[in-house]
Rosetta silent file (secondary structure, phi, psi, omega in degrees, C-alpha in Angstrom):
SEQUENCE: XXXXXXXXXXXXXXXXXXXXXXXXXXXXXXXXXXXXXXXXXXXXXXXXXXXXXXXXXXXXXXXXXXXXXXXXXXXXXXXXXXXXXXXXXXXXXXXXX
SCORE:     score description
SCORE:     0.000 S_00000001
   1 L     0.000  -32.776  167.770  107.979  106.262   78.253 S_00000001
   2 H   -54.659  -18.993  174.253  107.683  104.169   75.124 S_00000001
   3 H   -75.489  -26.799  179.278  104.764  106.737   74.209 S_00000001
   4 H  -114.766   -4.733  163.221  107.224  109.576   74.001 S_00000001
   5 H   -68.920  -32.563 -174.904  110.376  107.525   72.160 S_00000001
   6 H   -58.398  -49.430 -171.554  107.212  107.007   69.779 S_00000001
   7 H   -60.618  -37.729 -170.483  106.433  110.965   70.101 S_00000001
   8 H   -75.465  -27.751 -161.996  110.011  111.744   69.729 S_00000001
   9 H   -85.900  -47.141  177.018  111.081  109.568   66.893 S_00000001
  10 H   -45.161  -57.408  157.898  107.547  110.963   65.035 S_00000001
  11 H   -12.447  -52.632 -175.110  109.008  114.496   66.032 S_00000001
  12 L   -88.145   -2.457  159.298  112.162  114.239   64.198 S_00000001
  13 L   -41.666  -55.117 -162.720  110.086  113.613   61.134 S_00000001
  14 L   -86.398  -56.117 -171.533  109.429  117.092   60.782 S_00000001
  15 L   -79.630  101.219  176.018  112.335  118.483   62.903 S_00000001
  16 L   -98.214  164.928 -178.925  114.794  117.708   60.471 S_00000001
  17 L   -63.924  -38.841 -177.173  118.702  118.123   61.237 S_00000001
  18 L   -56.950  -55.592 -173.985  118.741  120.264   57.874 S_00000001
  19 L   -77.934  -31.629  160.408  115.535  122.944   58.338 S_00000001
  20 L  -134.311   95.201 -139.699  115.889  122.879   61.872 S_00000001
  21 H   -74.318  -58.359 -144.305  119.608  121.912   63.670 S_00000001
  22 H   -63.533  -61.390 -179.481  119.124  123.185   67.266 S_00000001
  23 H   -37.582  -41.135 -169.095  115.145  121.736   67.509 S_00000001
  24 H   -72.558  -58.056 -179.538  116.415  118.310   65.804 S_00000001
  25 H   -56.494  -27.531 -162.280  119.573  118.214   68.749 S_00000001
  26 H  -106.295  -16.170  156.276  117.576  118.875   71.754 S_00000001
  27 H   -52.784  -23.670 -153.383  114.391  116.467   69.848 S_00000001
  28 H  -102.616  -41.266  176.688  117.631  113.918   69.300 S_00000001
  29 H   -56.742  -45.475  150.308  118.501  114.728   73.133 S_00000001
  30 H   -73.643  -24.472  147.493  115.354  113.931   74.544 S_00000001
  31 H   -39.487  -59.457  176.686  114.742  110.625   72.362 S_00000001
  32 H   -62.531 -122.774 -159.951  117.782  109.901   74.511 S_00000001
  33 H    -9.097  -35.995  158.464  116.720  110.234   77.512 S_00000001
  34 H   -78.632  -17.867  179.832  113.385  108.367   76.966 S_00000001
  35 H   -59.415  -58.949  175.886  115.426  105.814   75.405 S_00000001
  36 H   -49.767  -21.889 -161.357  117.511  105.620   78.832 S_00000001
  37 H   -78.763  -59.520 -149.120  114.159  105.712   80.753 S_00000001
  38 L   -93.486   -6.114 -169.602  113.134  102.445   79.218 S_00000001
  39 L    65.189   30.563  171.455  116.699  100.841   79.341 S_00000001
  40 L  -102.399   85.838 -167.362  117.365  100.900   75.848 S_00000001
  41 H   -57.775  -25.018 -165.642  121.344  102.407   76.247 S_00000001
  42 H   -83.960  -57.081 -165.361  122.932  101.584   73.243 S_00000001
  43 H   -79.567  -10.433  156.814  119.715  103.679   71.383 S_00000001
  44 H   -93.713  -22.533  168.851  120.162  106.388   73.863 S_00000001
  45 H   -69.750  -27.750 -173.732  124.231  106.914   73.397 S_00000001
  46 H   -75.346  -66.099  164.952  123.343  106.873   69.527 S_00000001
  47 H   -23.131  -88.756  170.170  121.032  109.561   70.739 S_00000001
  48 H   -66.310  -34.536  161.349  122.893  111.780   72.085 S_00000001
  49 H   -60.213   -8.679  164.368  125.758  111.400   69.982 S_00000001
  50 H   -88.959  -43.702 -176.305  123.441  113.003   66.862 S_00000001
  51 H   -64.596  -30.914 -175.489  122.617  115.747   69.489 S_00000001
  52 H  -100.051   48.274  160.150  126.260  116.543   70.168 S_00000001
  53 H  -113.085  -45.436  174.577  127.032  116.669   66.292 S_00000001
  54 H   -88.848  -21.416 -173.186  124.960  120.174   66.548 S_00000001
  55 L  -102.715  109.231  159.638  125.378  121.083   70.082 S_00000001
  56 L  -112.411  169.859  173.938  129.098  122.221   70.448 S_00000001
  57 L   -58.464  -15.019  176.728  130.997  123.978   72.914 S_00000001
  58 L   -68.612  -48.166 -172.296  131.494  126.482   70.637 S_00000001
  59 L  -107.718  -21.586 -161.475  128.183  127.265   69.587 S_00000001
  60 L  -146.636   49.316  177.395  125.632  125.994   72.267 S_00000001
  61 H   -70.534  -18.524  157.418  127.368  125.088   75.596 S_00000001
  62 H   -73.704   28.427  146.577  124.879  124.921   77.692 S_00000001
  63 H  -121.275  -32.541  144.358  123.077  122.074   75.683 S_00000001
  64 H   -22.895  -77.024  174.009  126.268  120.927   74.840 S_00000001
  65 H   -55.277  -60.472 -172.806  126.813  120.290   78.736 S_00000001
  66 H   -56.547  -47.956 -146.144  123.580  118.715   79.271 S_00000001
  67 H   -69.516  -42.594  178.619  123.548  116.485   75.946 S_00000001
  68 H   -60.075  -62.777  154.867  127.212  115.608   77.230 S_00000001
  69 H   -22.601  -57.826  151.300  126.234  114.616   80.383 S_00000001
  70 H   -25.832  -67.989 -153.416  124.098  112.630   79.422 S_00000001
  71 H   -71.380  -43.185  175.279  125.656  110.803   76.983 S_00000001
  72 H   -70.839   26.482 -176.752  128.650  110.202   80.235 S_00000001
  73 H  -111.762  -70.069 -157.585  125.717  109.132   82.211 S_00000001
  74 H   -74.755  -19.900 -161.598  124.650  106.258   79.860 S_00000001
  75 H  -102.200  -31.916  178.587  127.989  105.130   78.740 S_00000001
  76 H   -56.340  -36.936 -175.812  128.961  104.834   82.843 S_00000001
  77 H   -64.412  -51.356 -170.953  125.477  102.519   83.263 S_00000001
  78 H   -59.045  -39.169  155.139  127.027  100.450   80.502 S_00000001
  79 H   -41.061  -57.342 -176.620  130.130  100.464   81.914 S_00000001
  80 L   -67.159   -7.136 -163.224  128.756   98.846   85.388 S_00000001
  81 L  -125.678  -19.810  138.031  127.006   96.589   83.709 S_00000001
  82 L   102.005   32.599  174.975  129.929   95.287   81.830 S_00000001
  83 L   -92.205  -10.700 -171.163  128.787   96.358   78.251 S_00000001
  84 L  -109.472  119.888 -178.250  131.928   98.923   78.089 S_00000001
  85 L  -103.272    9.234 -172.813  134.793   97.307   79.345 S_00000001
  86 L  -150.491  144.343 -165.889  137.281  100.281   79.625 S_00000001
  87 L   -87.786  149.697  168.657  136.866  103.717   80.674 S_00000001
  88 L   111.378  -23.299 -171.738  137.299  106.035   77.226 S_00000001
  89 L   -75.486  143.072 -157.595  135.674  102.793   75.280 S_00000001
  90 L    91.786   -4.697 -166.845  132.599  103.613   73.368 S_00000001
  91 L  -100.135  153.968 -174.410  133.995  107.174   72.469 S_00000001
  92 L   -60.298  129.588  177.846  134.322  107.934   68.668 S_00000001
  93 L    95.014   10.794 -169.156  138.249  106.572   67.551 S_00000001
  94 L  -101.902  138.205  178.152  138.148  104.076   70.552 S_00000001
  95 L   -90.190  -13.413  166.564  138.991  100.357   69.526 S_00000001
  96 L   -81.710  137.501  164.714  136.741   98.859   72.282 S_00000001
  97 L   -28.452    0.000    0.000  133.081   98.229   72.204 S_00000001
């Protein structure tokens, strides 16, 4: 899986958020997920929190829901593992780590 955070990160070279939003979110979505693959959590919640700057409910919910998922996947591992120490902590406006 480090061969496709490598693929993915090259990927977003091209797929920029400006020339191409959606391709860049579900490229920024899948970085996350190989991030998570490899156990690097913190660099997969960063992940997905770039993808869910383009995918909203508004415009793309059903990437939206997955990206979201996600991201409430990875913040729960962190949680159990005692990097989050409160549930809602980690969310943008939250005073805990």
């Amino acid at each position: 899986m480090k061969a496709a955070v490598a693929a993915y990160s090259e990927a977003l070279k091209e797929r920029t958020r400006k020339t191409v939003p959606l391709a860049w979110a579900a490229t920024q979505n899948n970085l996350g997920l190989a991030f998570e693959s490899i156990g690097k959590l913190q660099e997969a919640v960063n992940s997905y929190r770039l993808a869910l700057q383009v995918f909203t409910p508004e415009n793309h919910l059903p990437n939206y829901t997955r990206a979201n998922g996600n991201l409430a996947s990875v913040l729960e591992k962190l949680r159990a593992i005692g990097e989050i120490k409160q549930p809602g902590a980690g969310r943008p406006g939250s005073t805990s780590p």
